[in-house]
N, C-alpha and C positions, 0 to 999 in steps of 0.2 A: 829466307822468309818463310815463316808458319804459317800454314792458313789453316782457321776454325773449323772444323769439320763440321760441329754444329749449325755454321751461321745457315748454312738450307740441311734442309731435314726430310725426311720423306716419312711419310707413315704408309705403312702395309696394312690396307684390313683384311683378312684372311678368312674367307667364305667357305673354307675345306676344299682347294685346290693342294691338290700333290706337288706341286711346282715352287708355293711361296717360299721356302726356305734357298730356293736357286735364285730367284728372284730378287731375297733381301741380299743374297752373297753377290749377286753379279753389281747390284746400284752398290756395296759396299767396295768391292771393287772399282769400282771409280770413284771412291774418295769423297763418296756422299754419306750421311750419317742417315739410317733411317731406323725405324724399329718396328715389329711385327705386331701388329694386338691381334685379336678376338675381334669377328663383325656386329659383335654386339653390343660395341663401345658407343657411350653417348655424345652428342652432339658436344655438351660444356668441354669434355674430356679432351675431345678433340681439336675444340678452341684452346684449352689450357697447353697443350702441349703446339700447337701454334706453327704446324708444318707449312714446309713452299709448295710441297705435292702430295696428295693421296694416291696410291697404287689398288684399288680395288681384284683380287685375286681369286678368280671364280672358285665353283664349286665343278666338280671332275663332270657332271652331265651340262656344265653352262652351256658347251658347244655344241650339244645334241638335241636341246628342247626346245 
């Protein structure tokens, strides 16, 4: 039996954390389909491509300020 990889999706937005490309590799590791944009992608974009989850991926001082 095949299962979709598509059918859940995850989106990454990517704030300039050093991390996200481990990030998108480890949810692809588990047989999730996700894909990485820019945090400057617009709302409609985000409805068109119609993910089950957003991953918001800070920026390297998120955790300092």
């Amino acid at each position: 039996m095949t299962e979709n990889i598509h059918k859940h999706r995850i989106l990454i937005l990517d704030f300039g954390s050093q991390y996200t490309q481990l990030v998108a590799r480890r949810v692809r590791e588990l047989g999730v389909y996700c894909e990485l944009w820019a945090w400057d992608v617009t709302e409609a974009q985000i409805r068109d491509f119609n993910p089950s989850g957003i991953i918001l991926s800070g920026g390297p001082e998120s955790t300092t300020e």
